[in-house]
DRENKOL-831039 format. One line per 8 residues: number of its first residue (from 0); their letters; for each residue x, y, z of N, C-alpha, C. Coordinates in nm, 2 decimals. Layout:
<pts>
NUM = a = X,Y,Z,X,Y,Z,X,Y,Z ~ ...
</pts>
This chain:
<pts>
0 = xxxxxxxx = 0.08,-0.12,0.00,0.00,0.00,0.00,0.09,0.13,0.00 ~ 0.16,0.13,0.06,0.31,0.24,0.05,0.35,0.27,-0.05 ~ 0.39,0.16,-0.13,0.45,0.17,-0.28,0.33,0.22,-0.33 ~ 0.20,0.21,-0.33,0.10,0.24,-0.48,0.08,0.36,-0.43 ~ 0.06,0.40,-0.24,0.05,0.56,-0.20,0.17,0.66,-0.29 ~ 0.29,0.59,-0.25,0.45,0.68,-0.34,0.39,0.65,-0.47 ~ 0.36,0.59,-0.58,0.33,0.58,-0.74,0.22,0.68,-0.74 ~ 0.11,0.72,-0.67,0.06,0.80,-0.71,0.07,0.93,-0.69
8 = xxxxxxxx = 0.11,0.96,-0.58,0.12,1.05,-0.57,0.28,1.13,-0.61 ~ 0.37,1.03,-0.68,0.46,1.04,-0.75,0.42,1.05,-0.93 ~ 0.31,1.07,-0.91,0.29,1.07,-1.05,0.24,1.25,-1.08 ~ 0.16,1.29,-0.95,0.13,1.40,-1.02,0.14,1.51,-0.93 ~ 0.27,1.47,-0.86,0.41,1.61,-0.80,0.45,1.72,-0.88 ~ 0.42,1.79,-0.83,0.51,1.92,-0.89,0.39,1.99,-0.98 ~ 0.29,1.91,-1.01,0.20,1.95,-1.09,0.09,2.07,-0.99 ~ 0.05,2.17,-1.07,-0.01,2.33,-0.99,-0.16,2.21,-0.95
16 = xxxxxxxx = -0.21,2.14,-1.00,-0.42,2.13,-0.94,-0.38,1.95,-0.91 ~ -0.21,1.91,-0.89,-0.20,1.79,-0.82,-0.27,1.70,-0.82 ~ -0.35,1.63,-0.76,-0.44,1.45,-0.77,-0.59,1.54,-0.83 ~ -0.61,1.66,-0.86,-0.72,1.70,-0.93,-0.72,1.66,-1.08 ~ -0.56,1.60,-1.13,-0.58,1.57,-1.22,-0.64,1.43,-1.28 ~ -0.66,1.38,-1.16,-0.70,1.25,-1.19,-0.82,1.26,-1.23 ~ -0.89,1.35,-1.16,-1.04,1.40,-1.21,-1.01,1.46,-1.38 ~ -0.93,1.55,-1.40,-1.01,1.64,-1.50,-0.91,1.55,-1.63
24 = xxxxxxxx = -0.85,1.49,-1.59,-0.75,1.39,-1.73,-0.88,1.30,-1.83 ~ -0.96,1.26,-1.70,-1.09,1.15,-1.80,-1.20,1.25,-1.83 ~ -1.19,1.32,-1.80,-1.33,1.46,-1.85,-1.29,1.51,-1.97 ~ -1.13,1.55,-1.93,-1.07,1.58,-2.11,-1.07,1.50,-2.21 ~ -1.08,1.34,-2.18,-1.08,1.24,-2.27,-1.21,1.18,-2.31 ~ -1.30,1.19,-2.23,-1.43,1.22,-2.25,-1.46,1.33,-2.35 ~ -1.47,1.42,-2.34,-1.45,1.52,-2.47,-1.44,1.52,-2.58 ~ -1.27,1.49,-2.59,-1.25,1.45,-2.72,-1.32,1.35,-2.79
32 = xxxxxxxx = -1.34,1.23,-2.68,-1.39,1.07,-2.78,-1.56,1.11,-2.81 ~ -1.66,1.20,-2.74,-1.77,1.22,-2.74,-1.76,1.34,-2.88 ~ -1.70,1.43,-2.90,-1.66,1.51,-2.99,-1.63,1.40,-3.12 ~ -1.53,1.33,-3.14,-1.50,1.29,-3.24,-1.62,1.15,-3.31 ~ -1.67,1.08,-3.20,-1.77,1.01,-3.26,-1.92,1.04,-3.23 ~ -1.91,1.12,-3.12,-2.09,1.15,-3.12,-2.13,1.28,-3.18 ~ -2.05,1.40,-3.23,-2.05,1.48,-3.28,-2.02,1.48,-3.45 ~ -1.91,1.43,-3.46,-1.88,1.40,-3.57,-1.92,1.35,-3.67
40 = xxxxxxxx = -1.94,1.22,-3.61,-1.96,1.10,-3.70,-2.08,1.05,-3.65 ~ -2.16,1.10,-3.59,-2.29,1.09,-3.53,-2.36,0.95,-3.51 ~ -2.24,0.92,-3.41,-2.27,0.74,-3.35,-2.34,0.75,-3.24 ~ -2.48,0.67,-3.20,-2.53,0.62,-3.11,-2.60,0.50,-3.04 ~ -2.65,0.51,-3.02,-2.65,0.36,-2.94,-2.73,0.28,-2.96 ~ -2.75,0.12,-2.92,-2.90,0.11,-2.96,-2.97,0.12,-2.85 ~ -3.09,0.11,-2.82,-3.17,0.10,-2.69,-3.19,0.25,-2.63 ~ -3.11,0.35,-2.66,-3.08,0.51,-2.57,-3.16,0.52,-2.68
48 = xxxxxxxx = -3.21,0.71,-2.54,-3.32,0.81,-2.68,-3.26,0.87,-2.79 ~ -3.10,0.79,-2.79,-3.06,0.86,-2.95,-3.00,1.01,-2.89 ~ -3.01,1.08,-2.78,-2.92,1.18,-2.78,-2.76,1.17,-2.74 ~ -2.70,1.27,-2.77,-2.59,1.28,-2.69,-2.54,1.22,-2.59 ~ -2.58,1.27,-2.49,-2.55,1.27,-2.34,-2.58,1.12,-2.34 ~ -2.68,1.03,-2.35,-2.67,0.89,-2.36,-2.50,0.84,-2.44 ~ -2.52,0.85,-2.53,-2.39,0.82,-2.59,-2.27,0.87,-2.52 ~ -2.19,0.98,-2.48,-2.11,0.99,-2.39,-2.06,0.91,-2.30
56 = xxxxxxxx = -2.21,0.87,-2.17,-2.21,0.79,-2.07,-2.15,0.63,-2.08 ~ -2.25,0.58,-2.21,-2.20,0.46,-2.25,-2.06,0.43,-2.33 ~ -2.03,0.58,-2.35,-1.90,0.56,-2.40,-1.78,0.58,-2.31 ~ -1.78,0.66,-2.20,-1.71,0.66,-2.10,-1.75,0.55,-2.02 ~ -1.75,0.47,-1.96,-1.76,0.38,-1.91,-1.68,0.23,-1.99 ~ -1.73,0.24,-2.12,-1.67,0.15,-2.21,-1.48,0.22,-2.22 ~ -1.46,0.33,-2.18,-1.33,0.39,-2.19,-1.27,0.41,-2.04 ~ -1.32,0.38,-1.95,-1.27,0.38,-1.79,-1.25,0.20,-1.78
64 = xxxxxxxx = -1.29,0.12,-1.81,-1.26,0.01,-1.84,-1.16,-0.04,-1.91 ~ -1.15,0.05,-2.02,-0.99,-0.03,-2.10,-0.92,0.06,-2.07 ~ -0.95,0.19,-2.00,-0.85,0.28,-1.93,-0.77,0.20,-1.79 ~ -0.85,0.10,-1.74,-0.78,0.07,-1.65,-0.72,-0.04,-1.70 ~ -0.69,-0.11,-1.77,-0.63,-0.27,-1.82,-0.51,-0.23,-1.89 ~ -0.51,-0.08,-2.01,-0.42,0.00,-2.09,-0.33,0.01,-1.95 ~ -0.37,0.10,-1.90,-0.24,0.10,-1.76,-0.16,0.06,-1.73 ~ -0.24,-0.11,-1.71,-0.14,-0.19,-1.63,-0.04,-0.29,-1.76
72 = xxxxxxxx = -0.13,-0.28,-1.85,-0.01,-0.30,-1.99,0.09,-0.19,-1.98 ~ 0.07,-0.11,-2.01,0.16,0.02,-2.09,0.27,0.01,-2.00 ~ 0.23,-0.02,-1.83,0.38,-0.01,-1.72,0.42,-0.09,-1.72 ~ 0.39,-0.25,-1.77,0.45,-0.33,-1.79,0.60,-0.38,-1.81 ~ 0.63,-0.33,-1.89,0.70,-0.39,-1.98,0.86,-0.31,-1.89 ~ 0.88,-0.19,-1.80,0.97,-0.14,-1.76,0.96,-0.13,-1.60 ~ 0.80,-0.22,-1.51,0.81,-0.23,-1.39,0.94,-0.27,-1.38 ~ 1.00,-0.39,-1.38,1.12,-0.50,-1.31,1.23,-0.37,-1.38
80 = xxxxxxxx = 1.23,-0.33,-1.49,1.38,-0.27,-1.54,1.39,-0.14,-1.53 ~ 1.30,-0.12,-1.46,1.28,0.05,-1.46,1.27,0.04,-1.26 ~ 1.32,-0.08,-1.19,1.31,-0.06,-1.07,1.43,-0.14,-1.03 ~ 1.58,-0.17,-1.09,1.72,-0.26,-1.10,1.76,-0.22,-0.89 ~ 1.76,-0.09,-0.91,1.82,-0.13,-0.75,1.75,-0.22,-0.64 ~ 1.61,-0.26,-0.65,1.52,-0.32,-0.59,1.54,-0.50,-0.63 ~ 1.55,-0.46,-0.78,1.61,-0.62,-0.81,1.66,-0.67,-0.74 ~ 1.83,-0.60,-0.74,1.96,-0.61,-0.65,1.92,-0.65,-0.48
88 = xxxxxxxx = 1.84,-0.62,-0.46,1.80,-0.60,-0.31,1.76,-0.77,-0.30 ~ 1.81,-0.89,-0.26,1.74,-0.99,-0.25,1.68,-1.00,-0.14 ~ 1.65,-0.94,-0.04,1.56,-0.95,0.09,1.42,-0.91,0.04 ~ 1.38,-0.77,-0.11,1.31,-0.72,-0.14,1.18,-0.84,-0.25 ~ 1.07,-0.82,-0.18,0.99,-0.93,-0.28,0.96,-0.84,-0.40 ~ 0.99,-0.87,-0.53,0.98,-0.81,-0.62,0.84,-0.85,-0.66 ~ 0.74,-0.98,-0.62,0.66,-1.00,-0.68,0.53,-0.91,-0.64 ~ 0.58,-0.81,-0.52,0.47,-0.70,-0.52,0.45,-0.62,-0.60
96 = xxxxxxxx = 0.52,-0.59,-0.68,0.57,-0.43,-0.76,0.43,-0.46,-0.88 ~ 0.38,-0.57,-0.90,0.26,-0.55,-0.98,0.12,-0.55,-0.95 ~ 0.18,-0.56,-0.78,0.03,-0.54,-0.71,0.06,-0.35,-0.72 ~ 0.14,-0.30,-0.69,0.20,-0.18,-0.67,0.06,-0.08,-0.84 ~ 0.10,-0.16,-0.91,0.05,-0.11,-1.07,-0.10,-0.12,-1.09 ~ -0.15,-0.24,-1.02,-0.29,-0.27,-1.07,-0.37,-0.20,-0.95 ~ -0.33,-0.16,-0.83,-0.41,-0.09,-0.72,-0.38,0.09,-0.78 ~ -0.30,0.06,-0.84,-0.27,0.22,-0.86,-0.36,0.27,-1.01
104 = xxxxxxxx = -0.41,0.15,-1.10,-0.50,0.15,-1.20,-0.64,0.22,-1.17 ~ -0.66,0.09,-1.02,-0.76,0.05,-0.95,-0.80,0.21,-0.90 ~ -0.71,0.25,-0.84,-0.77,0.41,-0.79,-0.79,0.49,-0.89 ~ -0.69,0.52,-1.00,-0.76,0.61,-1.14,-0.90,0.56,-1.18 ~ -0.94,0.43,-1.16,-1.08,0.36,-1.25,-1.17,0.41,-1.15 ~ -1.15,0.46,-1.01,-1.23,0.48,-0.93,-1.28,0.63,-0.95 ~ -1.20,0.71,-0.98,-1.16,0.86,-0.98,-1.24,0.88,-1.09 ~ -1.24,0.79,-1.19,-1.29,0.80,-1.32,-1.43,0.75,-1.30
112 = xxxxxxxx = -1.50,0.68,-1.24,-1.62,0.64,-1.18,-1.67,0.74,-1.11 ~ -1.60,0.83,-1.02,-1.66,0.92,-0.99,-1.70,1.04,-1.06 ~ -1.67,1.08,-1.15,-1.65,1.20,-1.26,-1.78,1.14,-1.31 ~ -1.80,1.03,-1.37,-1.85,0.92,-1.45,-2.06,0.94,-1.35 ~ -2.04,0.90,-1.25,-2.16,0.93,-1.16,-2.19,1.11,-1.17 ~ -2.06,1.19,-1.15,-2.13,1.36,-1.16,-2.18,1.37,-1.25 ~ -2.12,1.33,-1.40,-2.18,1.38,-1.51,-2.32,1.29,-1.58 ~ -2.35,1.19,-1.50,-2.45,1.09,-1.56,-2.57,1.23,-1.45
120 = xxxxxxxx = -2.56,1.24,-1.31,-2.65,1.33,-1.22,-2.65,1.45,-1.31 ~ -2.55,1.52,-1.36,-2.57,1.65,-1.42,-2.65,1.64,-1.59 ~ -2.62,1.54,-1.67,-2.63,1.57,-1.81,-2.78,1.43,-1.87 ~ -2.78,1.39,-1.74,-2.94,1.21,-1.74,-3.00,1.22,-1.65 ~ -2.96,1.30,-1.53,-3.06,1.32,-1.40,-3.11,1.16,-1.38 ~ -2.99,1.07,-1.35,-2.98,0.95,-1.34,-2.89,0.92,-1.20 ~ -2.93,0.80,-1.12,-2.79,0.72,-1.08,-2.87,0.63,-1.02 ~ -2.80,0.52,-1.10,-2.89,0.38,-1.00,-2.81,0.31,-0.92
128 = xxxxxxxx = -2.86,0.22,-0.82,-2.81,0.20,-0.72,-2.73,0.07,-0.75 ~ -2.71,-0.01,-0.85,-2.66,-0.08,-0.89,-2.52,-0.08,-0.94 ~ -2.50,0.06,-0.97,-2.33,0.12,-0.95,-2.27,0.07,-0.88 ~ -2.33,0.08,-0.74,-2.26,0.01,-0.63,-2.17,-0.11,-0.68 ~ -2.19,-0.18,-0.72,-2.16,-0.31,-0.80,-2.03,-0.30,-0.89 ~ -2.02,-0.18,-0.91,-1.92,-0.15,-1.05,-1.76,-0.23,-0.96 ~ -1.77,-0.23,-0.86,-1.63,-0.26,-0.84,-1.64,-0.43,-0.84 ~ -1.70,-0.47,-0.77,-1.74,-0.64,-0.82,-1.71,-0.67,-0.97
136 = xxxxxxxx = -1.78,-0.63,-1.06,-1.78,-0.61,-1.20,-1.62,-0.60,-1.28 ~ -1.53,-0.54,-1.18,-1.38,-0.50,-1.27,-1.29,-0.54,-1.15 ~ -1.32,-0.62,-1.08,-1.25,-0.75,-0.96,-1.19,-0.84,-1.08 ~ -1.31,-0.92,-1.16,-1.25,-1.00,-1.26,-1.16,-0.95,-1.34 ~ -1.16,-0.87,-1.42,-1.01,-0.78,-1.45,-0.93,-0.77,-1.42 ~ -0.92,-0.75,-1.26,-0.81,-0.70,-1.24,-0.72,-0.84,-1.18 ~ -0.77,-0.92,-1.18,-0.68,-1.05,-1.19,-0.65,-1.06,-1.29 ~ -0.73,-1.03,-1.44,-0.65,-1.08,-1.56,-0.53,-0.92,-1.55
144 = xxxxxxxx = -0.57,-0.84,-1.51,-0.44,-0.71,-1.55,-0.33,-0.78,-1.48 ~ -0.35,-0.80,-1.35,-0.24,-0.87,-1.26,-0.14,-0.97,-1.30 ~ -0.20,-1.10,-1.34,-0.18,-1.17,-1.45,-0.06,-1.11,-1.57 ~ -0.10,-1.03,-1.64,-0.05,-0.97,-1.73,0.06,-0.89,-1.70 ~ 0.07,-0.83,-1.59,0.21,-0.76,-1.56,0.31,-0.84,-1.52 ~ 0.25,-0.92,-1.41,0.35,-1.06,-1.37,0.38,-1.11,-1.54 ~ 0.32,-1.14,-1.61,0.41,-1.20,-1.71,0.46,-1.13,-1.82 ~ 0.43,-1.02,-1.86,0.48,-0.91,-1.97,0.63,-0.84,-1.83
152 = xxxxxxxx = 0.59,-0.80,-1.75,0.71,-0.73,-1.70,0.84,-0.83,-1.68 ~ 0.80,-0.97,-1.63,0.96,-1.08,-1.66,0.97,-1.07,-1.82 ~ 0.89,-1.13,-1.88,0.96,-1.15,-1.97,1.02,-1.01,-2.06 ~ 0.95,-0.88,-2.03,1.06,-0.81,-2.08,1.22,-0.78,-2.09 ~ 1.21,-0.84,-1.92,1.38,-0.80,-1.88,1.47,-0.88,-2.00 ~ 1.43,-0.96,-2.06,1.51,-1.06,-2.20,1.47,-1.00,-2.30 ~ 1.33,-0.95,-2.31,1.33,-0.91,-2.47,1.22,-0.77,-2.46 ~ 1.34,-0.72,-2.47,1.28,-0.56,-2.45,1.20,-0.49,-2.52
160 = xxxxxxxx = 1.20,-0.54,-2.67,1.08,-0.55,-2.77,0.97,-0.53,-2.73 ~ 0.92,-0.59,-2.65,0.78,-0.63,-2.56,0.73,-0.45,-2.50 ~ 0.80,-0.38,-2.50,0.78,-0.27,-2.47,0.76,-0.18,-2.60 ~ 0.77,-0.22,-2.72,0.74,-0.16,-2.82,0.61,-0.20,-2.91 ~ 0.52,-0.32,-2.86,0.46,-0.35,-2.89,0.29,-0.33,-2.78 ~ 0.34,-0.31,-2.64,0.23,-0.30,-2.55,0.14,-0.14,-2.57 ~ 0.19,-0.10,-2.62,0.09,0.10,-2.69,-0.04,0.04,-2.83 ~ 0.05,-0.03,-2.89,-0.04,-0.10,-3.00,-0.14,-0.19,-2.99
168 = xxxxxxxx = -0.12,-0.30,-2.87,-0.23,-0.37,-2.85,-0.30,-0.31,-2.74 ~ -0.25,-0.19,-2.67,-0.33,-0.11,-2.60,-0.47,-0.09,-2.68 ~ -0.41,-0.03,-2.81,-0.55,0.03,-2.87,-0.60,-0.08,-2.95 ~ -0.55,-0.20,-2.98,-0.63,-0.30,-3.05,-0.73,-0.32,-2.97 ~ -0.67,-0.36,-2.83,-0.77,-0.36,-2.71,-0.91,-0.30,-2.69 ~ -0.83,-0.17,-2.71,-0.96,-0.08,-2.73,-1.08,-0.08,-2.88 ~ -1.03,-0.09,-2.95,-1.11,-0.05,-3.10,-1.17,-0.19,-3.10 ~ -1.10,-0.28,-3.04,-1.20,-0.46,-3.12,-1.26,-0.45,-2.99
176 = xxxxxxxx = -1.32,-0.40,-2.93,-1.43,-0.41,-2.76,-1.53,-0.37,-2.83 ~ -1.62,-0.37,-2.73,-1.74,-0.30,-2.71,-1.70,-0.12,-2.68 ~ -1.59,-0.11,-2.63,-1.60,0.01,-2.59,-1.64,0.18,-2.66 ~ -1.62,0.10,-2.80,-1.71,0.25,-2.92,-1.76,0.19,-2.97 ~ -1.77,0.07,-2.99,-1.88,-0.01,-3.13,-1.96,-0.11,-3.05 ~ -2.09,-0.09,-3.04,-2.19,-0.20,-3.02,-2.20,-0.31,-3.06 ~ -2.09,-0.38,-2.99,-2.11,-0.52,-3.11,-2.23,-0.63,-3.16 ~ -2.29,-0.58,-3.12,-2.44,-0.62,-3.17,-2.49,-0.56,-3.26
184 = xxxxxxxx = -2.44,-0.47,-3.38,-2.45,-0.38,-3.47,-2.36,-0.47,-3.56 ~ -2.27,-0.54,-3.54,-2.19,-0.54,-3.66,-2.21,-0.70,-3.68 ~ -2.13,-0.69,-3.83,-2.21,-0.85,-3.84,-2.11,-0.98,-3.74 ~ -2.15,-1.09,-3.79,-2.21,-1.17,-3.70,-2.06,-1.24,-3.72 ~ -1.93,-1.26,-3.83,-1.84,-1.28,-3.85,-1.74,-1.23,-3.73 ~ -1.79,-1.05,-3.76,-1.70,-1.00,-3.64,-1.72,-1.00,-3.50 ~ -1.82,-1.02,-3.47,-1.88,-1.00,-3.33,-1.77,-1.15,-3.25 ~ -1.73,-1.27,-3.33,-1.72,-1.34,-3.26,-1.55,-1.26,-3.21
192 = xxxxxxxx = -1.48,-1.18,-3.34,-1.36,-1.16,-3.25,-1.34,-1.05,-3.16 ~ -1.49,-0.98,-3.18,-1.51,-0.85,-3.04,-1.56,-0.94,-2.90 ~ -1.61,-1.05,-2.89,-1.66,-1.10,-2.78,-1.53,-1.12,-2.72 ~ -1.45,-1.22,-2.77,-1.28,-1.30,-2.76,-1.20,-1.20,-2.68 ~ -1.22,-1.07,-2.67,-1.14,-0.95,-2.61,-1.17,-0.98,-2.48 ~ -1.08,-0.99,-2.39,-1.13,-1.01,-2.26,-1.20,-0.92,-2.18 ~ -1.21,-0.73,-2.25,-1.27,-0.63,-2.23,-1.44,-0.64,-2.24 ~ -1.47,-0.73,-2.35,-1.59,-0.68,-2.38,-1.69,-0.68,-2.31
200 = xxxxxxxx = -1.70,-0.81,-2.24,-1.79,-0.87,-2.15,-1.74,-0.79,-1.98 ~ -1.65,-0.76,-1.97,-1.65,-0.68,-1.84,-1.74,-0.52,-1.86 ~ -1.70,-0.49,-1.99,-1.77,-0.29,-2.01,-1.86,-0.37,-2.03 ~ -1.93,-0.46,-2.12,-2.10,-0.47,-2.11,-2.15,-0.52,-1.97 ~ -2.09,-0.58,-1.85,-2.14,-0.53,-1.75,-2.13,-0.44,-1.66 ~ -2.02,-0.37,-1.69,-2.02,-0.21,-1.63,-2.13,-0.16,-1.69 ~ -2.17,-0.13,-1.83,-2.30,-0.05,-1.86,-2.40,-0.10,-1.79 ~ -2.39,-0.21,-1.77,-2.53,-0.28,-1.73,-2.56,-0.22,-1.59
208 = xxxxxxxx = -2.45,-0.18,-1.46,-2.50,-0.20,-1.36,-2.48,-0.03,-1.34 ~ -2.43,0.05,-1.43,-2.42,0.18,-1.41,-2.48,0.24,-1.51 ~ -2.50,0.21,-1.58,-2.58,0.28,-1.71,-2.75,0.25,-1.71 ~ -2.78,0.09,-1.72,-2.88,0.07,-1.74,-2.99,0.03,-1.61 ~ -2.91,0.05,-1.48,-2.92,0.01,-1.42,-3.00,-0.17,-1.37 ~ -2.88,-0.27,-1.44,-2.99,-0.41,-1.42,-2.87,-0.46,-1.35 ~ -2.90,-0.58,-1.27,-2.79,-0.65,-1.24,-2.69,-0.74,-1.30 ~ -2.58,-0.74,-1.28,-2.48,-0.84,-1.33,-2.47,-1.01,-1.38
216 = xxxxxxxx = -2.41,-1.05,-1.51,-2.42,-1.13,-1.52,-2.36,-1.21,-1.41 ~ -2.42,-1.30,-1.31,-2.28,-1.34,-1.23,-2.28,-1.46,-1.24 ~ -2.32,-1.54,-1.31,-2.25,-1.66,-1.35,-2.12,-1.60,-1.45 ~ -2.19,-1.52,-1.54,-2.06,-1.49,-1.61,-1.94,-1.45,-1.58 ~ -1.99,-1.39,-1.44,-1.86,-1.29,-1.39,-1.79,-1.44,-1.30 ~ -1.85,-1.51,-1.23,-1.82,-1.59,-1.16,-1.71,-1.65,-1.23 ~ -1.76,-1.77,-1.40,-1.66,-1.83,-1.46,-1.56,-1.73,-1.54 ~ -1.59,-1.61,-1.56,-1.47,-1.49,-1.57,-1.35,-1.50,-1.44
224 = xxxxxxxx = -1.41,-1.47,-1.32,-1.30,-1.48,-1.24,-1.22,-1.64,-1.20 ~ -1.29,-1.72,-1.21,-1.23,-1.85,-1.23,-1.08,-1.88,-1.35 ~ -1.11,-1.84,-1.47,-1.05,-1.82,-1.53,-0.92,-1.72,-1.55 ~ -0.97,-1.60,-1.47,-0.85,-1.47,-1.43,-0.79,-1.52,-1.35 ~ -0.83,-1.65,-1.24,-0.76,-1.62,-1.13,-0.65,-1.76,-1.17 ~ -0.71,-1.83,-1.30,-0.62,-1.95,-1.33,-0.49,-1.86,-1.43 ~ -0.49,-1.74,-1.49,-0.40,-1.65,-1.55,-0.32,-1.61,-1.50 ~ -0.37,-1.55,-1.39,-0.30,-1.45,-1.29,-0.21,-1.57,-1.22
232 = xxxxxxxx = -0.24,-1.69,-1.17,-0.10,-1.76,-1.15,-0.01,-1.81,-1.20 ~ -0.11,-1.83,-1.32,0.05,-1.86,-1.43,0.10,-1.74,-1.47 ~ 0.06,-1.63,-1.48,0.15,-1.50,-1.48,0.25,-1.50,-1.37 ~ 0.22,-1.56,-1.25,0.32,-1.56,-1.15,0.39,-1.65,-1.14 ~ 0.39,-1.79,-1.20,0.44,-1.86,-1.23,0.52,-1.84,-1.29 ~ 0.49,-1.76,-1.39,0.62,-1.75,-1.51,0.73,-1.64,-1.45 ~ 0.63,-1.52,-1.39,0.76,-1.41,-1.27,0.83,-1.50,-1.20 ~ 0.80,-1.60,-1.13,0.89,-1.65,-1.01,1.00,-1.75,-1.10
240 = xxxxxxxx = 0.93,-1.82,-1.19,1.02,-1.91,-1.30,1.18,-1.80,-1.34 ~ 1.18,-1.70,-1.37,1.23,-1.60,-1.43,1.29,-1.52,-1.37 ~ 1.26,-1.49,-1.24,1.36,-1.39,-1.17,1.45,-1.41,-1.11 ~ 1.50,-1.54,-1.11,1.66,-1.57,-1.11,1.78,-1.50,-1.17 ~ 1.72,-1.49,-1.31,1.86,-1.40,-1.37,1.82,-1.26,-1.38 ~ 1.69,-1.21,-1.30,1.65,-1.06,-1.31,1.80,-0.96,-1.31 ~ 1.88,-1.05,-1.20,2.01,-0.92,-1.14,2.12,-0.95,-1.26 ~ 2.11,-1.06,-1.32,2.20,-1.08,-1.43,2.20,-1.02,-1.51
248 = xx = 2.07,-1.00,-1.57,2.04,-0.94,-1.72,2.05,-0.76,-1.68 ~ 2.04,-0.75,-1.59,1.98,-0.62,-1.54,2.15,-0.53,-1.49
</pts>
C-alpha cells in the first residue's frame, strides 16, 4: 500500500491542481472521444433516446474500463527494469511491484467512476443503485491485469521489444471491444472476435449496472474470475520461474 501511495502520488508532483488531475484527465478524454464520434460522426447507441448525453455515458464507461487494463499494460514492460536497485535488493519481494501497478489503475478507474456518476447526475438526472456493484464487475479484470504484468514485466527483462509492442495492442484492445462499437450492430463474422477480447464482456457489465441500471451477469462474472484467477498464476508462475537472472540481465 506504500509503494501504490508513493506511485501516485509520485505521479502528479510538482503538478499546480496535483491529484485533481485524476479527475479532470478523464473529463478531457471524454471530450475528445464524445466530440470525435458523437459529434462527428454521429454514432449512437442502440436502446438510448438517441441523444448525446446517452452516448457519452455509455462511451465513458466502455473507456474507464480499458482505461484501467491499458495502464497496467503500458507499465508493464519497464516495472522489473525501470526498478534494478530493488532487483539487486534480495531480501526485497519483487513479486509485489505488480500489485503496486494494478491498485494504482484500480484508484484512477475509481476517480474516473466518480467523474463518471457527476456527469451521468448533471447531463441524465440518473444514478442507480446498482453502480454500487461496479467494483465487483472489474474484480475479474483486475486479476487478468495482474496476470498480465507478472508476465509481460519478466519476460521483458530478456526481450525488450515487448515494450514496443504493449501501446499498439493497448489500442487494438480498445477499438476490437465493445468500448465505441456496439457489437451487436456489426455482423455476425466480427462479433465473434469482439466477444474474444477479454474487455468486452467486463464494459457490457459495467454499462449494465451503471448505465442501465440491471444487475450483473454473475455466473458470467463468476466463470470470468475462475479463469483470471487461473491467468493470474500462471503470470506468477512465469515471474517466479524468471527472476533468477533478473540481477544478471539487469
Amino acid at each position: 500500500m506504500e509503494l501504490t501511495k508513493r506511485d501516485i502520488l509520485g505521479r502528479y508532483r510538482g503538478a499546480s491542481f496535483g491529484l485533481l488531475w485524476s479527475l479532470i484527465s478523464p473529463f478531457m478524454m471524454l471530450v475528445v472521444y464524445t466530440l470525435a464520434f458523437g459529434y462527428i460522426l454521429k454514432a449512437r447507441w442502440p436502446g438510448t433516446t438517441g441523444n448525446t448525453a446517452d452516448f457519452a455515458m455509455l462511451l465513458f464507461m466502455g473507456l474507464i474500463t480499458h482505461g484501467f487494463f491499458a495502464e497496467c499494460l503500458s507499465r508493464a514492460p519497464t516495472l522489473v527494469t525501470g526498478n534494478a536497485n530493488l532487483v539487486k535488493k534480495i531480501v526485497f519481494p519483487l513479486e509485489v511491484l505488480p500489485w503496486t501497478v494494478v491498485l494504482s489503475a484500480l484508484f484512477h478507474a475509481m476517480t474516473n467512476t466518480l467523474v463518471f456518476i457527476a456527469l451521468n447526475l448533471l447531463l441524465r438526472h440518473e444514478l442507480h443503485p446498482t453502480v454500487l456493484l461496479w467494483p465487483l464487475v472489474l474484480l475479474p479484470l483486475a486479476f487478468v491485469a495482474l496476470g498480465v504484468v507478472w508476465l509481460v514485466s519478466s519476460l521483458s527483462v530478456y526481450l525488450r521489444d515487448i515494450g514496443q509492442v504493449t501501446g499498439v495492442l493497448a489500442t487494438a484492445f480498445l477499438f476490437l471491444s465493445s468500448a465505441i462499437i456496439p457489437v451487436e450492430t456489426l455482423p455476425e463474422n466480427y462479433q465473434t472476435i469482439f466477444r474474444l477480447n477479454p474487455l468486452t464482456f467486463i464494459i457490457d457489465q459495467a454499462r449494465d449496472v451503471a448505465f442501465w441500471g440491471r444487475a450483473p451477469d454473475w455466473a458470467g462474472l463468476a466463470t470470468y474470475l475462475m479463469g483470471a484467477l487461473f491467468f493470474a498464476y500462471m503470470g506468477f508462475a512465469v515471474f517466479q520461474k524468471t527472476r533468477r537472472g533478473f540481477a544478471d540481465v539487469l
